[in-house]
N, C-alpha and C positions, 0 to 999 in steps of 0.2 A: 248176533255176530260174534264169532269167536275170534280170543286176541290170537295171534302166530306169534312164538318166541324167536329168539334170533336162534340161528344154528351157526356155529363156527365152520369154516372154513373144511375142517376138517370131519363132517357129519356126526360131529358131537353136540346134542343139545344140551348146554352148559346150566340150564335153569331145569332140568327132568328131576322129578325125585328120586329116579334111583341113582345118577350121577350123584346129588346133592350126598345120598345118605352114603356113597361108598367114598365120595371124599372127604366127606366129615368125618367116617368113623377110621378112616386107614391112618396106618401108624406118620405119612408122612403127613398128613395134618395134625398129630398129634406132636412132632417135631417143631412145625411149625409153630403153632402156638406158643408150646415153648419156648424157642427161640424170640418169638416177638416179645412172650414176657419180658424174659431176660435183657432182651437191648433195651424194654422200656424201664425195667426199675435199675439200669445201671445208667443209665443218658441223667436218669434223675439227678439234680444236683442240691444235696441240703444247704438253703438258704439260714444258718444258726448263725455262721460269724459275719458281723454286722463291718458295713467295711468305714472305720473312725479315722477321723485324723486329727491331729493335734492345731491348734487356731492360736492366737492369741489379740487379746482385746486392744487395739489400735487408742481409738476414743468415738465419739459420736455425739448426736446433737438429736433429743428427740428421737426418731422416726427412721433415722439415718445412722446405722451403728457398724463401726468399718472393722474386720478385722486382718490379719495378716495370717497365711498358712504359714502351717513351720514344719510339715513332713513332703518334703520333696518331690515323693511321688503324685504329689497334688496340686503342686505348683501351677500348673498350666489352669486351674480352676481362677487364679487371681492376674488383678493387673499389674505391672511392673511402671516404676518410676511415676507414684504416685507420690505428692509435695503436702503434706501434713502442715494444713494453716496453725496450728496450735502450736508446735516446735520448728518446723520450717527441715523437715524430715524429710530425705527421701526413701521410700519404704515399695519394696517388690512382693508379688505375691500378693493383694490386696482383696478385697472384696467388698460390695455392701451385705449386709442381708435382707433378705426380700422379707423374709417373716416375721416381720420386727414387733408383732403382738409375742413371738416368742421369746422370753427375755432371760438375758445369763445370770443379771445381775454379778459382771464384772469389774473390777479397777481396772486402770491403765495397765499393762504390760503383763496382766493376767492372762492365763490359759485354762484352756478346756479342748477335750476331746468333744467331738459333732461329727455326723454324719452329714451327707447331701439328702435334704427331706423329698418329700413327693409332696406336690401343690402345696407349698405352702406349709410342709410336716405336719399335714391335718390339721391345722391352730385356723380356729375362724378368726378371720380378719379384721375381730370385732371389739377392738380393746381403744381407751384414750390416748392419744398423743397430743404435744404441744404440736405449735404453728410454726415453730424457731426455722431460720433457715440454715442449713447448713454454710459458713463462712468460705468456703471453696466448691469448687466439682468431683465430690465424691467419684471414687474410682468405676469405671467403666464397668467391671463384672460384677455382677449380684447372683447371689447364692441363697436360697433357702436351707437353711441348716435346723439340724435339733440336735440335743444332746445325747450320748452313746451313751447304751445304759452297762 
């Protein structure tokens, strides 16, 4: 049983080889091509500048380590009108981190540049923690973060 290919509308058979070899080889294929290169390696976009922001180390207990954004354009990343059991602070802009085997080893009112990580900023989630509870309700947003290199 022989297969039937489709034929267009217009009594061109789109699958024939000699249609194939005269559109492959004419110059407006040759444009074409072209042209697709071109919009594919210009649509590219180099992912090199890593996008940081500045944080600074609130305090934390354990497992539960809060910090506060301090570049603006990130602000919407934290919670606002969060009450600091340790001073009795009210502090905007807040955050836990979720990757908390990843650690800054920060003091109090210390900063660092971080990015927003992907799962967890690759850190297995396999390090010790204490049991301690945190003395209040840690701020509502949690962020996985790691450091910008």
């Amino acid at each position: 049983m022989a297969m039937v290919l489709p034929k267009s509308g217009l009594g061109i058979n789109f699958f024939s080889a000699s249609f194939l070899n005269f559109f492959l080889s004419s110059a407006y294929m040759k444009k074409l091509i072209c042209i697709s290169l071109l919009i594919v390696l210009f649509s590219c976009k180099k992912q090199t500048a890593e996008t940081c922001f500045k944080v600074k180390y609130i305090n934390g207990v354990c497992a539960t380590k809060i910090y506060q954004i301090q570049d603006a354009a990130f602000y919407n990343l934290g919670a606002d009108n969060w009450a600091n059991p340790f001073d009795g602070k009210i502090y905007n802009h807040v955050f836990v981190q979720t990757n908390y085997c990843q650690g800054f080893n920060l003091n109090a009112d210390s900063t660092v540049n971080v990015k927003v990580a992907d799962y967890y900023g690759g850190v297995i989630m396999d390090c010790i923690t204490c049991l301690a509870v945190y003395p209040a309700t840690p701020p509502d947003k949690a962020i996985a973060i790691v450091p910008c290199k």
